[in-house]
PQR file of N, CA, C, O and H, with PARSE charges and radii, in Angstrom:
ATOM      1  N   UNK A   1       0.836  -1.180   0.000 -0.4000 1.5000
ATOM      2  CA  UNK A   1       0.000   0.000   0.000 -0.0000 2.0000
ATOM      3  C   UNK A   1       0.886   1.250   0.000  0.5500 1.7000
ATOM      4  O   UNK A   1       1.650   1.377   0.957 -0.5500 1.4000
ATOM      5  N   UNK A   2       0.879   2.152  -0.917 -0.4000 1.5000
ATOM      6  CA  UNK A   2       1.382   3.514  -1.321 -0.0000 2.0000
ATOM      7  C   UNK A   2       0.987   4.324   0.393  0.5500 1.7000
ATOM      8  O   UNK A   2      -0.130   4.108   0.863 -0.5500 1.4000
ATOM      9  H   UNK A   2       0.258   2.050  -1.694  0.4000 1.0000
ATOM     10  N   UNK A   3       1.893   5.125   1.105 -0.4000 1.5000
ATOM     11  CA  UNK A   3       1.810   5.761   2.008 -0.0000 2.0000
ATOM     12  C   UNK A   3       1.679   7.401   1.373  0.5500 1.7000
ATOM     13  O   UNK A   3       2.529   7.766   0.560 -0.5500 1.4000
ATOM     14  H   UNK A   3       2.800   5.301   0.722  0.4000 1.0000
ATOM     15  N   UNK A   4       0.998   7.983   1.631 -0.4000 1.5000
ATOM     16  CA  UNK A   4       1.454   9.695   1.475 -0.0000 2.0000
ATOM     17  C   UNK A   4       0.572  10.522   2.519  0.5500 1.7000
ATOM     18  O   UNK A   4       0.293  10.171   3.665 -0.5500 1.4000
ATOM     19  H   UNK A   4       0.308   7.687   2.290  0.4000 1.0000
ATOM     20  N   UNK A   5       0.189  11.716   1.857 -0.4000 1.5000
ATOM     21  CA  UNK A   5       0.010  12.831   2.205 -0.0000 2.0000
ATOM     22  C   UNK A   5      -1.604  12.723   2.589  0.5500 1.7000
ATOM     23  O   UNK A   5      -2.196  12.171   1.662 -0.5500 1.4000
ATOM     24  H   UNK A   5       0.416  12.002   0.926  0.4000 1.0000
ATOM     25  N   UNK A   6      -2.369  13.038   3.530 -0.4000 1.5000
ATOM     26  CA  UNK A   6      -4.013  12.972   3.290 -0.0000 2.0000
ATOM     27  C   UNK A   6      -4.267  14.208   4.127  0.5500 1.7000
ATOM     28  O   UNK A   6      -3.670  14.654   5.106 -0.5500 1.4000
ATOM     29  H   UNK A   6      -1.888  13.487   4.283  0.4000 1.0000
ATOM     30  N   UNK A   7      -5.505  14.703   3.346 -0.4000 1.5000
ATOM     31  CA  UNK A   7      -6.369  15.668   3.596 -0.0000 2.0000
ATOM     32  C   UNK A   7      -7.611  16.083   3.852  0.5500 1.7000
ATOM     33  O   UNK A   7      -8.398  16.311   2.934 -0.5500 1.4000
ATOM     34  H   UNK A   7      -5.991  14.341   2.551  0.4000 1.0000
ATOM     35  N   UNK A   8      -7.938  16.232   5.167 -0.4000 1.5000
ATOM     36  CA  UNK A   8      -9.269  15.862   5.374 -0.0000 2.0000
ATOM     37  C   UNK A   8     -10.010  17.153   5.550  0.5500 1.7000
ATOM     38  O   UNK A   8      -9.874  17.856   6.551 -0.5500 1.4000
ATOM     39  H   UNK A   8      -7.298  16.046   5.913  0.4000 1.0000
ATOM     40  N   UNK A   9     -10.944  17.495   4.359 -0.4000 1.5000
ATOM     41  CA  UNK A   9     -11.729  18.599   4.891 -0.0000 2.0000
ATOM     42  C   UNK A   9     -13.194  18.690   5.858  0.5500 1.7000
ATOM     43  O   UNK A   9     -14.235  18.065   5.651 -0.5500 1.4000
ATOM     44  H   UNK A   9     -11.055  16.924   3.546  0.4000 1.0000
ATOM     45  N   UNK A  10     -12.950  19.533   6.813 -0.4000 1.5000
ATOM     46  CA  UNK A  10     -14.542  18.648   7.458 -0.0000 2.0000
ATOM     47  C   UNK A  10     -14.973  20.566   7.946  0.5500 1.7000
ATOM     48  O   UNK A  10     -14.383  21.168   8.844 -0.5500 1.4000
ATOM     49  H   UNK A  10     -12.105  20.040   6.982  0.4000 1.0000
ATOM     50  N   UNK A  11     -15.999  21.113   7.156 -0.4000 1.5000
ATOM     51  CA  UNK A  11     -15.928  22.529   7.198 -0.0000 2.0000
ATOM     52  C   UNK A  11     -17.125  22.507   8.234  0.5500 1.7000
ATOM     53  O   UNK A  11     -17.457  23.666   8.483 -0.5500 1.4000
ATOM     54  H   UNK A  11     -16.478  20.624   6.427  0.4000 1.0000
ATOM     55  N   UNK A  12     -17.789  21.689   8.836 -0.4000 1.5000
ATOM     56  CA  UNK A  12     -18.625  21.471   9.946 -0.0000 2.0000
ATOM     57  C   UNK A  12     -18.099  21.236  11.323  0.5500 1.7000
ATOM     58  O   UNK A  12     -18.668  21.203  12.415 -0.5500 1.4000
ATOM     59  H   UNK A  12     -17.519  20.748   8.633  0.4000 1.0000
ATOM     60  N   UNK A  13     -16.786  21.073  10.946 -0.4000 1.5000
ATOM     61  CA  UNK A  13     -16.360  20.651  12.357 -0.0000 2.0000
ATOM     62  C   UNK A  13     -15.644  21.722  13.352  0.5500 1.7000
ATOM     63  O   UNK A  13     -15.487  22.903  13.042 -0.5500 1.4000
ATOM     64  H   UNK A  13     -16.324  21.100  10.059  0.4000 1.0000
ATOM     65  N   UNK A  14     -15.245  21.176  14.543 -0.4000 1.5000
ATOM     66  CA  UNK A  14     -14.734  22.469  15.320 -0.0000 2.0000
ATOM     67  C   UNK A  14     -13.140  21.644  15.045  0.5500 1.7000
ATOM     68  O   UNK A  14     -12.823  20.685  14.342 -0.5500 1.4000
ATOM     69  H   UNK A  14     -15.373  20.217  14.795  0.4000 1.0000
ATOM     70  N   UNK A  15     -12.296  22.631  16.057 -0.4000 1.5000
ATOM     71  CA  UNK A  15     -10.460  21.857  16.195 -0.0000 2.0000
ATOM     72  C   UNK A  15     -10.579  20.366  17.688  0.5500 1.7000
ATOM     73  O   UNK A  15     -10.023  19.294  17.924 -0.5500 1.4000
ATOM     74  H   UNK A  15     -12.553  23.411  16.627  0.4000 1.0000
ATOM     75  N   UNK A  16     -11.912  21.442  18.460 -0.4000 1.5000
ATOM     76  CA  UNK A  16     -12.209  20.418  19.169 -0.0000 2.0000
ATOM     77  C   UNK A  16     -12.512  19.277  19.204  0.5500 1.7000
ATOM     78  O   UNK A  16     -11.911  18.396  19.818 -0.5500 1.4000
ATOM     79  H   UNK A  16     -12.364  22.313  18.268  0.4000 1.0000
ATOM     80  N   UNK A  17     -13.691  19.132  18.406 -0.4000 1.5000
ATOM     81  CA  UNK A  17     -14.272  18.093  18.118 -0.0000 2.0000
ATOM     82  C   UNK A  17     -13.334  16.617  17.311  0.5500 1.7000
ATOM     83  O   UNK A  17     -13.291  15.411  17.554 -0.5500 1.4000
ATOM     84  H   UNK A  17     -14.180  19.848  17.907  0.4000 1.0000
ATOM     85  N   UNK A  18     -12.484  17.806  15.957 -0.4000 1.5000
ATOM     86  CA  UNK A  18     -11.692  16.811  15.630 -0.0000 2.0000
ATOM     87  C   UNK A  18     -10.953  16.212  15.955  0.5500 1.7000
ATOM     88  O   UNK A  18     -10.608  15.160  15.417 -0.5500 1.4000
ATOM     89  H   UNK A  18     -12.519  18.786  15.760  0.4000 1.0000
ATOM     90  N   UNK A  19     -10.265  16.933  17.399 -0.4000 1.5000
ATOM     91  CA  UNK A  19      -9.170  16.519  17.627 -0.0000 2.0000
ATOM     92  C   UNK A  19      -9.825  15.264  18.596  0.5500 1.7000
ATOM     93  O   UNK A  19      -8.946  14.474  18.942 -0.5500 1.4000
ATOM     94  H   UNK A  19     -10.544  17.788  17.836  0.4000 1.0000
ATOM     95  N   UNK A  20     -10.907  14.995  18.997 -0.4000 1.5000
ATOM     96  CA  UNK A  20     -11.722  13.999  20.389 -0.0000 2.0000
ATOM     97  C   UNK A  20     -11.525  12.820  19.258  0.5500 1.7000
ATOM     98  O   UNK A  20     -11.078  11.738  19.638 -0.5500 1.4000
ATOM     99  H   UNK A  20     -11.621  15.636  18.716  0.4000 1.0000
ATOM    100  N   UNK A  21     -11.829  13.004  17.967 -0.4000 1.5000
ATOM    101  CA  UNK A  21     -12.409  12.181  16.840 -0.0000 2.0000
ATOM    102  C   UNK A  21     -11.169  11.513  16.338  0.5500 1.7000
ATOM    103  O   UNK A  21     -11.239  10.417  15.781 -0.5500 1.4000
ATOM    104  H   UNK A  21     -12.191  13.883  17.658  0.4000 1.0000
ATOM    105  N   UNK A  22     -10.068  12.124  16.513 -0.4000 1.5000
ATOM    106  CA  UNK A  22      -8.394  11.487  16.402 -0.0000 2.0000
ATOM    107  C   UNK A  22      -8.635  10.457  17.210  0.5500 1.7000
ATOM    108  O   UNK A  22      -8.971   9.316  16.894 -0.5500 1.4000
ATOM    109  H   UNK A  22     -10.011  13.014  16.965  0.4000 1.0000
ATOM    110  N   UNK A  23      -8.315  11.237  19.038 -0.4000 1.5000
ATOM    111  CA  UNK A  23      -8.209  10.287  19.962 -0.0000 2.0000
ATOM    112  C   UNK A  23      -8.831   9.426  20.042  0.5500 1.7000
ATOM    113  O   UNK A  23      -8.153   8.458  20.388 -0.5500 1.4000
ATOM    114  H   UNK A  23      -8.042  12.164  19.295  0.4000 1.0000
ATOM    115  N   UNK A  24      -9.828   9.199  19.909 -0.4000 1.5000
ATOM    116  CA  UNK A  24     -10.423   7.894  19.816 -0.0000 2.0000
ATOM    117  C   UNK A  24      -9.993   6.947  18.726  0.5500 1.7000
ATOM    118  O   UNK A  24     -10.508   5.835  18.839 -0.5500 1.4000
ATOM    119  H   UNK A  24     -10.379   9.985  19.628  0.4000 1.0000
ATOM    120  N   UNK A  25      -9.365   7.064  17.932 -0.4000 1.5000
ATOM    121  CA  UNK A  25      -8.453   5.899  17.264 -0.0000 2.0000
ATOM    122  C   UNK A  25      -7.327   5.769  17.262  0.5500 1.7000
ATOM    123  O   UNK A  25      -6.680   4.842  16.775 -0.5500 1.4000
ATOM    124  H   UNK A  25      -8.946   7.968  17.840  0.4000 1.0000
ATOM    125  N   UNK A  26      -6.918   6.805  17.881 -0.4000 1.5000
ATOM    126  CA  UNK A  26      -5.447   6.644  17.716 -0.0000 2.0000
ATOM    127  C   UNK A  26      -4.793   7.793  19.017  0.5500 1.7000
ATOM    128  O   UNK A  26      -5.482   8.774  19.294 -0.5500 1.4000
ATOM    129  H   UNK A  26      -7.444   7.557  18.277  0.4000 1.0000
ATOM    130  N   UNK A  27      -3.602   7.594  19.663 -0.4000 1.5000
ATOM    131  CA  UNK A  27      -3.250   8.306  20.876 -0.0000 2.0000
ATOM    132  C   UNK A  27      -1.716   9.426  20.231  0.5500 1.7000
ATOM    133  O   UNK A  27      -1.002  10.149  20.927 -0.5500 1.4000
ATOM    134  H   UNK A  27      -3.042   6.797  19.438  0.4000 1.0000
ATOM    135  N   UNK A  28      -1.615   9.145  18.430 -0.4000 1.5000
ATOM    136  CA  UNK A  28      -0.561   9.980  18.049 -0.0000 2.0000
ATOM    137  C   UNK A  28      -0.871  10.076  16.845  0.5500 1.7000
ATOM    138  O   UNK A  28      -0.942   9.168  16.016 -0.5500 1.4000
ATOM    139  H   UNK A  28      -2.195   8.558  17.865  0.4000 1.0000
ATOM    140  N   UNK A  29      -1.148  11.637  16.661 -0.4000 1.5000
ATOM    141  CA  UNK A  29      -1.650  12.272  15.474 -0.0000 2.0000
ATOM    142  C   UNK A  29      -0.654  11.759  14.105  0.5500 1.7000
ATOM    143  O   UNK A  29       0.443  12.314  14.147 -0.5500 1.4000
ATOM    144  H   UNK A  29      -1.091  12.374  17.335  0.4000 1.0000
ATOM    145  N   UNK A  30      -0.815  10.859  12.967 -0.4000 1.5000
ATOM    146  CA  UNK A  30       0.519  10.751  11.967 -0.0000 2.0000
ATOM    147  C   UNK A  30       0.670  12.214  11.394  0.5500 1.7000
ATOM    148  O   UNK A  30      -0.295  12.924  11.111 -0.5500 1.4000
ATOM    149  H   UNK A  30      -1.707  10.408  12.933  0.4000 1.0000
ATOM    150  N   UNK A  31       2.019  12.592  11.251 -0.4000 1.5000
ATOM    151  CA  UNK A  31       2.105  14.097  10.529 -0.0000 2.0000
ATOM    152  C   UNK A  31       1.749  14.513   9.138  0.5500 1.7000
ATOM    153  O   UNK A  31       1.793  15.575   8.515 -0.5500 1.4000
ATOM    154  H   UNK A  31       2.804  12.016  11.481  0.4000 1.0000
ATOM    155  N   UNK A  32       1.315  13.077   8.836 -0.4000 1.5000
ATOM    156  CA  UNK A  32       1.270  13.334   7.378 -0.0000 2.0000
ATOM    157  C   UNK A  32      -0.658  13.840   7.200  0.5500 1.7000
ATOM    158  O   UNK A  32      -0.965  14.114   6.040 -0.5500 1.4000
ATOM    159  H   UNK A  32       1.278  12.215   9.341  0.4000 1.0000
ATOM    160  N   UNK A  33      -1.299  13.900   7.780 -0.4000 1.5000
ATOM    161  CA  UNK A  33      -2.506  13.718   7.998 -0.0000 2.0000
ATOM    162  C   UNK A  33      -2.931  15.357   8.575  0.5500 1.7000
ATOM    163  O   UNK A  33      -2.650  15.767   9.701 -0.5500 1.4000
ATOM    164  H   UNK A  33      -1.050  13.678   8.723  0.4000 1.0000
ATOM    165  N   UNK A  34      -3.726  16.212   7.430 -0.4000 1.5000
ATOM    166  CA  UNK A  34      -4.125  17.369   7.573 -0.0000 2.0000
ATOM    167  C   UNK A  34      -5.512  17.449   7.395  0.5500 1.7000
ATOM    168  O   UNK A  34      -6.119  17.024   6.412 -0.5500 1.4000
ATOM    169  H   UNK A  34      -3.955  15.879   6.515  0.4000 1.0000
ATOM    170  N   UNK A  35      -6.102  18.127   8.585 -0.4000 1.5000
ATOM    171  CA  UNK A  35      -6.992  18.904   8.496 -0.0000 2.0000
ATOM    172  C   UNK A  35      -7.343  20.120   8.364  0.5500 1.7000
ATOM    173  O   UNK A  35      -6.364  20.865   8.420 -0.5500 1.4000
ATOM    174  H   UNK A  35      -5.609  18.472   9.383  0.4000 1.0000
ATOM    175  N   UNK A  36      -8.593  20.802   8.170 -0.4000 1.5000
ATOM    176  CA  UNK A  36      -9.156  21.736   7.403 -0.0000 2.0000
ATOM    177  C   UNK A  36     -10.496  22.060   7.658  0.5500 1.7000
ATOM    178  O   UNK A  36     -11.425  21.641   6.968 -0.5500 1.4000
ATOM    179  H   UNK A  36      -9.388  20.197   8.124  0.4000 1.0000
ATOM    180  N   UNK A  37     -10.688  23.193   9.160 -0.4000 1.5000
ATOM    181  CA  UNK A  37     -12.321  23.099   9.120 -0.0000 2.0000
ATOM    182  C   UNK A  37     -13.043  24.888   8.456  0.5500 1.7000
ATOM    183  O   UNK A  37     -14.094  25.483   8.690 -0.5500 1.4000
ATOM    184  H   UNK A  37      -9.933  23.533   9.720  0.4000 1.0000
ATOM    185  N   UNK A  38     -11.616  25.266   7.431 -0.4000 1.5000
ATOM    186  CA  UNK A  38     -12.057  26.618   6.753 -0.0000 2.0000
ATOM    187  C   UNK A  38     -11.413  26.592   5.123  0.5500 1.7000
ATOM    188  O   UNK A  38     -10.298  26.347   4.663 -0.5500 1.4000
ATOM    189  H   UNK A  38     -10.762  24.782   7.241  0.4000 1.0000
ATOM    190  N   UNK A  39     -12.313  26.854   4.721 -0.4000 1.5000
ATOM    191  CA  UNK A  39     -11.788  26.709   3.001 -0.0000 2.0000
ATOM    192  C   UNK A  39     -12.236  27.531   2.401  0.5500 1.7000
ATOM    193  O   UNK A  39     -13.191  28.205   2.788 -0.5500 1.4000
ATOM    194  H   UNK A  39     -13.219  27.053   5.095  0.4000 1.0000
ATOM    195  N   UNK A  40     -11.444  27.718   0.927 -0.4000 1.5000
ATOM    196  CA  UNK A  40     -11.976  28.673   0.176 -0.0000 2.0000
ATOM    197  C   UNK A  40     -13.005  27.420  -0.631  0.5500 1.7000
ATOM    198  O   UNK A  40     -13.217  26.243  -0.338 -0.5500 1.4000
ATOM    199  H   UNK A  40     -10.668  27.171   0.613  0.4000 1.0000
ATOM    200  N   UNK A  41     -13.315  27.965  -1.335 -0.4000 1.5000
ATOM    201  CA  UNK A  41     -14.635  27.091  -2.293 -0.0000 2.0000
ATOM    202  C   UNK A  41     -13.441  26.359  -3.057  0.5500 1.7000
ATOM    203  O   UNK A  41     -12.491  27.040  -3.443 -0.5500 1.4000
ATOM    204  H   UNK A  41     -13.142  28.921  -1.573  0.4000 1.0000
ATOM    205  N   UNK A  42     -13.472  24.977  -3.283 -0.4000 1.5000
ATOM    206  CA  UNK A  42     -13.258  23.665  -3.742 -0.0000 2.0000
ATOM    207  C   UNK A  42     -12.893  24.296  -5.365  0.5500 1.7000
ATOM    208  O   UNK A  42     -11.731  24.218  -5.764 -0.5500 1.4000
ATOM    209  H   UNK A  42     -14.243  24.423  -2.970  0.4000 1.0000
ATOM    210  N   UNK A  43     -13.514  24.652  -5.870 -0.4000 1.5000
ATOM    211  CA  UNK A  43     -13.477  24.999  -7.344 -0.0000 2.0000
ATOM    212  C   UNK A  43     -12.489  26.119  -7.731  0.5500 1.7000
ATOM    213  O   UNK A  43     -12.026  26.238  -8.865 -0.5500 1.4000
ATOM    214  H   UNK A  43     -14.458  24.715  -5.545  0.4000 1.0000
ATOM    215  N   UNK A  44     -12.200  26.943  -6.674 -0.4000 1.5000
ATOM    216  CA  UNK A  44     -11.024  28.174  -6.542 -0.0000 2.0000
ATOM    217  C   UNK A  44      -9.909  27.980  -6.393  0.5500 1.7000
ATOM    218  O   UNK A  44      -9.125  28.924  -6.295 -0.5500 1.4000
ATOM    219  H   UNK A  44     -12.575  26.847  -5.752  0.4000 1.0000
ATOM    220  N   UNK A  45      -9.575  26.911  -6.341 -0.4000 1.5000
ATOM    221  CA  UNK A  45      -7.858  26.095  -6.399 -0.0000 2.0000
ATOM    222  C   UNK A  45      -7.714  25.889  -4.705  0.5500 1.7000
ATOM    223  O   UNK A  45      -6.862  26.279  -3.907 -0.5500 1.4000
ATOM    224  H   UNK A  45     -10.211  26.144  -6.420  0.4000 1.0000
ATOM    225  N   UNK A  46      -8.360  25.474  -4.626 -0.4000 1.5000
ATOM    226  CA  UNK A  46      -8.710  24.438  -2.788 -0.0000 2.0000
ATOM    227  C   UNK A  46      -7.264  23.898  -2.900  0.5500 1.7000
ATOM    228  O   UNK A  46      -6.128  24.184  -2.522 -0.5500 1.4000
ATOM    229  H   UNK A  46      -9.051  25.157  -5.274  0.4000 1.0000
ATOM    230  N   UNK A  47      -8.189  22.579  -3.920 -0.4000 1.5000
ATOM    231  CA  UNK A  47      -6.818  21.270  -3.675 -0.0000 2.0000
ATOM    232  C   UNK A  47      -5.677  21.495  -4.740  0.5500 1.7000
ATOM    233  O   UNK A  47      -4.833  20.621  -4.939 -0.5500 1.4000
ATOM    234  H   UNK A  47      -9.112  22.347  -4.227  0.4000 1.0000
ATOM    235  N   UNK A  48      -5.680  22.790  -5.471 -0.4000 1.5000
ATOM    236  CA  UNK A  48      -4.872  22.192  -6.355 -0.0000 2.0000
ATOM    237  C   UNK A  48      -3.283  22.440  -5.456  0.5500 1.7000
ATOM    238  O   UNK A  48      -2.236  21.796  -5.391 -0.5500 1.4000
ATOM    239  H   UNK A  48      -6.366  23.499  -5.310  0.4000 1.0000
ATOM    240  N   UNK A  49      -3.965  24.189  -4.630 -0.4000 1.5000
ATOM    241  CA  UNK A  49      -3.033  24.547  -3.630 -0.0000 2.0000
ATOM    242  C   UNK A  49      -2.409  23.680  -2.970  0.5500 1.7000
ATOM    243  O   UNK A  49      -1.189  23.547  -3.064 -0.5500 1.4000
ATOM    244  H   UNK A  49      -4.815  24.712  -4.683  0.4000 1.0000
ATOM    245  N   UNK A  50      -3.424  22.703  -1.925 -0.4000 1.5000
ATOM    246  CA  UNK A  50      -2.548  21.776  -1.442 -0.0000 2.0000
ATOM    247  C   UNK A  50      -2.071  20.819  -1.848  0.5500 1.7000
ATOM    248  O   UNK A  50      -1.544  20.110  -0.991 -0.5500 1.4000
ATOM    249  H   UNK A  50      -4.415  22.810  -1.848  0.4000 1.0000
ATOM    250  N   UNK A  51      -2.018  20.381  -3.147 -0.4000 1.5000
ATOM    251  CA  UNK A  51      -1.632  19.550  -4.075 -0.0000 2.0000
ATOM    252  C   UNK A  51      -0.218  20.153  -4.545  0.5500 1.7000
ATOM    253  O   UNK A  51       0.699  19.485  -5.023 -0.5500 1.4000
ATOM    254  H   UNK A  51      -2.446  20.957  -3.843  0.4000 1.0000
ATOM    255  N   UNK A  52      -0.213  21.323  -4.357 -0.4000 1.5000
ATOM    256  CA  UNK A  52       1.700  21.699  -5.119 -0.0000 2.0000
ATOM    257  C   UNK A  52       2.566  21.836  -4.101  0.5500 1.7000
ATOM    258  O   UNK A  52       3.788  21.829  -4.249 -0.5500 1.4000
ATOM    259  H   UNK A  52      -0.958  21.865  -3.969  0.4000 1.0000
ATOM    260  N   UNK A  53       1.618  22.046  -2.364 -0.4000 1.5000
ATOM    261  CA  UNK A  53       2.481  22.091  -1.600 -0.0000 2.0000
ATOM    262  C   UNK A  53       2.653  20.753  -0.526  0.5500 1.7000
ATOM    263  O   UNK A  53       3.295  20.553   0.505 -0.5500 1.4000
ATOM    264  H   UNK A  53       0.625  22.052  -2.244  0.4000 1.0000
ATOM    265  N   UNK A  54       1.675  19.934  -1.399 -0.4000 1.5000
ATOM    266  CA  UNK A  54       2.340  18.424  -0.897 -0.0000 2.0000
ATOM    267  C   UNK A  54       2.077  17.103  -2.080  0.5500 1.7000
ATOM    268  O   UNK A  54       1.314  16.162  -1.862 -0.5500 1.4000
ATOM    269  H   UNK A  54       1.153  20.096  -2.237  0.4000 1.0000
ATOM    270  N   UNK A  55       2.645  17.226  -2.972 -0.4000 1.5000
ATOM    271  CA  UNK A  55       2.980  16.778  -3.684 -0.0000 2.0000
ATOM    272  C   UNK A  55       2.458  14.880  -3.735  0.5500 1.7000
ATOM    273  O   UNK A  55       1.799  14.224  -4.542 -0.5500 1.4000
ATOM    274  H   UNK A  55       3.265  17.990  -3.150  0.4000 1.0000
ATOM    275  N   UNK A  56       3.067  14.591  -2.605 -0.4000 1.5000
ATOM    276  CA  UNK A  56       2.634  13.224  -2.335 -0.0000 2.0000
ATOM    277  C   UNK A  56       1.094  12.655  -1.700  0.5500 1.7000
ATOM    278  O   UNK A  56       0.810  11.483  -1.453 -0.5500 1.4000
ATOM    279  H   UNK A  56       3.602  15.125  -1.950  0.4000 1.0000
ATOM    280  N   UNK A  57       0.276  13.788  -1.537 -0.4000 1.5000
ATOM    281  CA  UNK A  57      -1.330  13.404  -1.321 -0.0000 2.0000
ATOM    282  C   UNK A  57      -1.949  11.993  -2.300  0.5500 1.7000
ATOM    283  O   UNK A  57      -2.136  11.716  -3.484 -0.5500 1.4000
ATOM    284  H   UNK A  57       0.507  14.740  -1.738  0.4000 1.0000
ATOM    285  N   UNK A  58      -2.061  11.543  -1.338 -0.4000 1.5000
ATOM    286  CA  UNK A  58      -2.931  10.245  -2.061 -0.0000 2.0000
ATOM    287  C   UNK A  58      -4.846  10.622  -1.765  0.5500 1.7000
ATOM    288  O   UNK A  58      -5.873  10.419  -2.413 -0.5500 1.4000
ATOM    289  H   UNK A  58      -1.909  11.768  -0.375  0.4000 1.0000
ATOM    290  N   UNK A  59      -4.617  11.055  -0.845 -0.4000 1.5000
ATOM    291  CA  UNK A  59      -6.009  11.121  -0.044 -0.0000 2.0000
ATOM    292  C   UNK A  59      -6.597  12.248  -0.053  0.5500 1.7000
ATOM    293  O   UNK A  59      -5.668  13.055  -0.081 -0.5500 1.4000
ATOM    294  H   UNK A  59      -3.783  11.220  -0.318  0.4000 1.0000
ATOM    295  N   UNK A  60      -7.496  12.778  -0.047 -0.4000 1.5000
ATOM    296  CA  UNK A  60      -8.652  13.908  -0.019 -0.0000 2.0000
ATOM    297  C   UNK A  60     -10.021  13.153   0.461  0.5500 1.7000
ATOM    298  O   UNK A  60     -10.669  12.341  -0.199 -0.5500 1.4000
ATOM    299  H   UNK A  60      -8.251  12.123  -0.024  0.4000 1.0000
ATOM    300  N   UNK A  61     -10.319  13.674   1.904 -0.4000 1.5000
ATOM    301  CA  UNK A  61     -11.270  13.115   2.373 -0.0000 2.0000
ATOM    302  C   UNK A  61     -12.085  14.440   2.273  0.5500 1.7000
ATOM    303  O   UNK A  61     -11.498  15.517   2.372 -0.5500 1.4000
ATOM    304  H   UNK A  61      -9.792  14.334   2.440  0.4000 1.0000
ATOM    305  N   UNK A  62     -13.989  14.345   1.998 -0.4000 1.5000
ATOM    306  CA  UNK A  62     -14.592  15.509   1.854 -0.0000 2.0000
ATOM    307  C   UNK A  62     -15.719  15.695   2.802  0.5500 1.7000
ATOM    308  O   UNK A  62     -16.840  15.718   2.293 -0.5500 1.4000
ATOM    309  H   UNK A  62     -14.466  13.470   1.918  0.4000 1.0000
ATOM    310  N   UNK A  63     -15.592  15.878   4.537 -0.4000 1.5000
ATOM    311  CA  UNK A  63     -16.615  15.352   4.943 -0.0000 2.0000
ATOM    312  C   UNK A  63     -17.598  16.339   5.277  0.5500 1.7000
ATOM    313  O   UNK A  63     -17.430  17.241   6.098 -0.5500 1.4000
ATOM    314  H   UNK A  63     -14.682  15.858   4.950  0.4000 1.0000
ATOM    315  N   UNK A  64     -18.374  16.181   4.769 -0.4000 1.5000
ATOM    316  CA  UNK A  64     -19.507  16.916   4.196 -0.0000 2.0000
ATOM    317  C   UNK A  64     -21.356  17.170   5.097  0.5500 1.7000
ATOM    318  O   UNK A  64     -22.281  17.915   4.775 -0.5500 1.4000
ATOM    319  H   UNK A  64     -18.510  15.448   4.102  0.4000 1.0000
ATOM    320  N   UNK A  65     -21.247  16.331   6.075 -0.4000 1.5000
ATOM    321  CA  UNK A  65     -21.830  15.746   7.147 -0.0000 2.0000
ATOM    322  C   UNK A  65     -21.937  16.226   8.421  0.5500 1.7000
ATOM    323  O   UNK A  65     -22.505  15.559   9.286 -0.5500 1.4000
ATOM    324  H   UNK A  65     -20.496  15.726   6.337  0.4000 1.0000
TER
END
């Protein structure tokens, strides 16, 4: 399995909340693993931004919920 870069946008969420939503699976954040609970609109060069400044993203999670 290819390891890289993942990005999770969750524009509903707080820093709080996400961070409860870590701990409960896991007790050490991996560094490679970014969140995002403020964005510009998706279509305005969202990901392409974080796509040139991490190159190795496999992942884009969109949680929408």
């Amino acid at each position: 399995m290819e390891q890289g870069t993942t990005l999770c946008l969750c524009p509903e969420d707080s820093k709080i909340r996400i961070r409860n939503r870590l701990f409960d699976v896991t007790e050490d954040a991996p560094p490679n693993v970014h969140f995002c609970i403020k964005s510009r609109i998706l279509g305005n060069g969202l990901t392409e931004q974080f796509l040139g400044e991490h190159p190795d993203t496999t992942l884009v999670i969109i949680d929408t919920v």
